[in-house]
C-alpha positions as MATLAB code, in Angstrom:
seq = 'XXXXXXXXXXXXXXXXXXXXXXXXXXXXXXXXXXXXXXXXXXXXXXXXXXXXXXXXXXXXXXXXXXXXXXXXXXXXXXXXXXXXXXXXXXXXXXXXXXXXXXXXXXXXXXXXXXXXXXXXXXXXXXXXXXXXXXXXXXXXXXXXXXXXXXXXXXXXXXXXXXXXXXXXXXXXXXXXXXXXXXXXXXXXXXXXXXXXXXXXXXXXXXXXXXXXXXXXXXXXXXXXXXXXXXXXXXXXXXXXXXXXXXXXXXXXXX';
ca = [
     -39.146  130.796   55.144;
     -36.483  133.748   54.354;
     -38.254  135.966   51.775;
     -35.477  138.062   51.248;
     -33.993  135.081   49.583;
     -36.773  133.908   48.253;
     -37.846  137.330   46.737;
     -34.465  137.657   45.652;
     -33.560  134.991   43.910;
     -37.382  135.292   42.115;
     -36.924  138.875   41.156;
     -33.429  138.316   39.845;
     -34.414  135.110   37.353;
     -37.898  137.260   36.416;
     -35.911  140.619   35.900;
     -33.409  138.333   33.354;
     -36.524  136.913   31.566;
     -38.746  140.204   30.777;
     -35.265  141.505   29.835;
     -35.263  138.723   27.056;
     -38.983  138.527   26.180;
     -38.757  142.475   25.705;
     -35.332  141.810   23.376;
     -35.921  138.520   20.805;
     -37.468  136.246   23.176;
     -36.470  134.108   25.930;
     -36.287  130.888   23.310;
     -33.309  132.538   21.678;
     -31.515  132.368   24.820;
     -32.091  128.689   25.365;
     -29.128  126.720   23.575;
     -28.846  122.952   24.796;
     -25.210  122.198   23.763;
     -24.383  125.096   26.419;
     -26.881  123.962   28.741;
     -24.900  120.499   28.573;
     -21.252  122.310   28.884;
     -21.829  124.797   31.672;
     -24.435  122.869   34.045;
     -23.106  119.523   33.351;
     -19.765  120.309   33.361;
     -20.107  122.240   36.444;
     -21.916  119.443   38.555;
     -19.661  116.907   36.682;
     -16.421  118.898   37.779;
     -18.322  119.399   41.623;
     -18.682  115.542   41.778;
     -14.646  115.309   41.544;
     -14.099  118.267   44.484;
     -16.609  116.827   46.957;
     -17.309  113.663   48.406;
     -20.442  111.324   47.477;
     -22.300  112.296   50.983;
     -21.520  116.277   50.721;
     -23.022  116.101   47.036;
     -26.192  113.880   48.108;
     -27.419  116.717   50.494;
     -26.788  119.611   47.763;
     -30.796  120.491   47.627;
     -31.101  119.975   51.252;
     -28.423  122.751   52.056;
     -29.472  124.767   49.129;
     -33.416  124.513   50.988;
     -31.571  125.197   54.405;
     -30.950  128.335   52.502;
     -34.542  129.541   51.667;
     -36.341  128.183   54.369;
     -33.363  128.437   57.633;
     -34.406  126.311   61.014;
     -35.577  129.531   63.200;
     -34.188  130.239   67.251;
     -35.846  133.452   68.605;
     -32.526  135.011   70.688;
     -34.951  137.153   73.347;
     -37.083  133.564   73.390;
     -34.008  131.425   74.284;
     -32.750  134.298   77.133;
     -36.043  133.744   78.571;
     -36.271  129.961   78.612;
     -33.001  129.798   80.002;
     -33.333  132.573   82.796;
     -36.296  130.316   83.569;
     -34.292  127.081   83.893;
     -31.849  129.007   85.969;
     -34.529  130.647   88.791;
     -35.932  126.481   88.899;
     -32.355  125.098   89.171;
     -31.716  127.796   91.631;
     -34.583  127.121   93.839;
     -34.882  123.672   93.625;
     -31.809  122.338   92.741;
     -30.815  121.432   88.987;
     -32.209  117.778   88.854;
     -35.324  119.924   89.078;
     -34.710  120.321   85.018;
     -35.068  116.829   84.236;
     -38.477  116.942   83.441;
     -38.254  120.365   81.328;
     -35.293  118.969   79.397;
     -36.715  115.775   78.342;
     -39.303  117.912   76.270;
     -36.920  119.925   74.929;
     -36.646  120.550   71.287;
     -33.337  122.163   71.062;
     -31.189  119.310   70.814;
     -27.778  121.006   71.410;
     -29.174  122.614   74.950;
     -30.719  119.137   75.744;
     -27.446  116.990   75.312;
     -25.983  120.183   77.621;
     -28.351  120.226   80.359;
     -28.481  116.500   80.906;
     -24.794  116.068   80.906;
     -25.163  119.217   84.060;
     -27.828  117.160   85.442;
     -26.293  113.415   85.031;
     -23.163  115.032   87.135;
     -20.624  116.052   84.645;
     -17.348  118.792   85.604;
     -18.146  121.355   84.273;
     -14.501  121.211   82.421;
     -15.765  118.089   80.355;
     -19.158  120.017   79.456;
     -17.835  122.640   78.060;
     -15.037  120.661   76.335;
     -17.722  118.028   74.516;
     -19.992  120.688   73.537;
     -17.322  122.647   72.253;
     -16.043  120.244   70.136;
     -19.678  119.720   68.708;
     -19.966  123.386   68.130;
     -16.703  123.662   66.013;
     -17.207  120.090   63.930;
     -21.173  121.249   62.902;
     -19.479  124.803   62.114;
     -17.273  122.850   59.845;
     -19.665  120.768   58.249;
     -21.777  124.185   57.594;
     -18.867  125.789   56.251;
     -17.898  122.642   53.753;
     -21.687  123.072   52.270;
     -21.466  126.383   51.711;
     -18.234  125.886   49.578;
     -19.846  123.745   47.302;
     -21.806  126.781   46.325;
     -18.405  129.126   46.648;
     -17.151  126.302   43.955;
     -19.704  126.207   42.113;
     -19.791  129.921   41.127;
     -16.024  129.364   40.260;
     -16.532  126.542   38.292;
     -19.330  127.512   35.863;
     -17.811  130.637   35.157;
     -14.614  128.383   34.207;
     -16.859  126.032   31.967;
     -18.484  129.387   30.491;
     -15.006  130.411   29.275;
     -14.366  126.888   27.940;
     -17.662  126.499   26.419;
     -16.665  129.731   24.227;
     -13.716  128.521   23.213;
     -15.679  125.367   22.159;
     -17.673  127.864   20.341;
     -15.202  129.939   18.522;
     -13.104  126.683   17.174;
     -15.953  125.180   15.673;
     -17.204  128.671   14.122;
     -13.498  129.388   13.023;
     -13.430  125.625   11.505;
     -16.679  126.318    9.590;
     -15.843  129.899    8.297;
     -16.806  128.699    4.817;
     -20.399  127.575    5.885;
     -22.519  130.813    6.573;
     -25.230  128.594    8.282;
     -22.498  127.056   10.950;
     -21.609  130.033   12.081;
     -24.576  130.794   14.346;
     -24.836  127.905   16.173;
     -21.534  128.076   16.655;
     -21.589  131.623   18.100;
     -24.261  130.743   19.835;
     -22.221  128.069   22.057;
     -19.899  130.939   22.535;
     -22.050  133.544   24.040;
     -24.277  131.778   25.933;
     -22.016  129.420   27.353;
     -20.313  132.150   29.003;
     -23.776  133.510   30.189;
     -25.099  130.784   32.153;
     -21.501  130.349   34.061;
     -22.131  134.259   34.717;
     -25.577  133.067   35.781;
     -25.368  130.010   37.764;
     -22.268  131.642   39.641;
     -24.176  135.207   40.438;
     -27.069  134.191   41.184;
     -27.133  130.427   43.010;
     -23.345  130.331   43.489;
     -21.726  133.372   45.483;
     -25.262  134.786   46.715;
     -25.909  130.687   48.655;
     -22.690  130.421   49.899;
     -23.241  133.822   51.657;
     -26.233  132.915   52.516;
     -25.108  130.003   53.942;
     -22.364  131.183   55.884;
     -24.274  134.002   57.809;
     -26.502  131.242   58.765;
     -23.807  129.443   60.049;
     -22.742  132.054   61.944;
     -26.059  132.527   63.408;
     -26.320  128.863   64.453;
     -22.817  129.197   65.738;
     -23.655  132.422   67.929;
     -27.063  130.405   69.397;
     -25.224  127.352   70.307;
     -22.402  129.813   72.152;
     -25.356  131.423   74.176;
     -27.122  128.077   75.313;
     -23.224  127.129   76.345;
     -22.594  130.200   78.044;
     -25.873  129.362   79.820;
     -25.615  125.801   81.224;
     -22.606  126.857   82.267;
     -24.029  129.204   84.719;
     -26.448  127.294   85.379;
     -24.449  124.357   86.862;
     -22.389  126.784   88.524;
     -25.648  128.341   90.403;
     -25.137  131.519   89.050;
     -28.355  133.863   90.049;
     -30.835  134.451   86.652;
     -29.998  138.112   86.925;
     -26.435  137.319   86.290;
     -26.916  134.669   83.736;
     -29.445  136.976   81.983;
     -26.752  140.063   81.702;
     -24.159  137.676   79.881;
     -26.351  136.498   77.319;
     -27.772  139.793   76.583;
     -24.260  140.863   75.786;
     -24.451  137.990   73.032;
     -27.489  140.799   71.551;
     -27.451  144.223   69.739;
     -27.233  146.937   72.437;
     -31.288  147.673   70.982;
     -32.226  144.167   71.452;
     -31.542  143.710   75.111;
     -33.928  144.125   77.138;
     -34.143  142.834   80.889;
     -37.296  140.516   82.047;
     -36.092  142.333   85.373;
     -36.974  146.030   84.719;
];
């Protein structure tokens, strides 16, 4: 679980409410024909920019979000330096066992092409190519959010409009006007809402988590890559420590 989203997204939404309850309540802020224009519209107009299967995983990526899948850095260095000093000594079909178990499924597909035989050319090449299409897929999910946030601000602005016709059109009836207003003001704050606080701040999220994915999957590369090539654990230790902050590397062999 991230709690710096979590507790971010929490104190943001309670922050907004006390600010109401301590004005002229939160229920003066709830207005269903905006509700309807910004948050249907919004989805509506999001159904017609993405495809059926992107839109069917839009609470899984928005949970992928709050609760990210976790891959200690200094944990992976370790396990891999470890694979390297047994394929070293005992040759790499030695790993077979150890990569049958494993959990990582990106290093497992890696390590059993290296054991099965595979040039090291056409490892690199297919796992590569997986690398760069799941990047892609990451970075299509997190512009649903992005698009979102542009969106329901859009459908804010036309939900005022909306607004000021009908209260324009009803000039004459004092008890119109209101409602009408109403439509007009609040429509434009829920776009500001739903854009600034799930829109823009997910698809950040999002993306820094894809670049964290992205950076793990590039280490555990750069890794069975030495490893087929017999490279010595000291060695293959020093380049992925250089994938780490220069106050996060620290040596198993010091």
């Amino acid at each position: 679980m991230d709690l710096g989203t979590v507790i971010g997204i929490v104190l943001v939404v309670a922050l907004l409410l006390g600010a109401m309850s301590l004005g002229v309540g939160v229920g003066a802020y709830i207005d269903i024909p905006s509700v309807l224009i910004v948050v249907g519209g919004s989805i509506g107009s999001l159904m017609i920019a993405f495809k059926p299967g992107q839109m069917k995983k839009f609470v899984k990526v928005f949970l992928i979000a709050v609760k990210p899948p976790q891959e200690n850095q200094v944990e992976l260095i370790k396990k891999l330096v470890a694979f390297a000093t047994k394929a070293r000594k005992d040759g790499i079909l030695a790993l077979e066992g150890e990569v049958n178990d494993e959990q990582n499924e990106f290093l497992r597909k890696g390590l059993s092409m290296a054991i099965d035989g595979n040039e090291p050319d056409t490892i690199r090449e297919l796992l590569e190519i997986e690398l760069e299409q799941t990047s892609t897929r990451h970075k299509n999910y997190a512009s649903i959010f992005s698009t979102w946030a542009g969106i329901a601000g859009a459908m804010g602005m036309i939900g005022t409009l909306i607004g000021l016709v009908a209260m324009l059109l009803n000039m004459a009836d004092p008890s119109a006007i209101g409602p009408s207003m109403a439509v007009a003001l609040l429509t434009t704050m829920y776009g500001a809402m739903i854009g600034n606080i799930f829109g823009t701040p997910v698809a950040n999220i999002l993306t820094i988590r894809n670049d964290d994915e992205t950076l793990i999957k590039e280490m555990i590369l750069s890794g069975i890559m030495s490893i087929q090539s017999g490279d010595a654990p000291r060695v293959l230790e020093s380049k992925l420590l250089s994938y780490l902050a220069p106050n996060e590397r620290v040596s198993q062999f010091e």
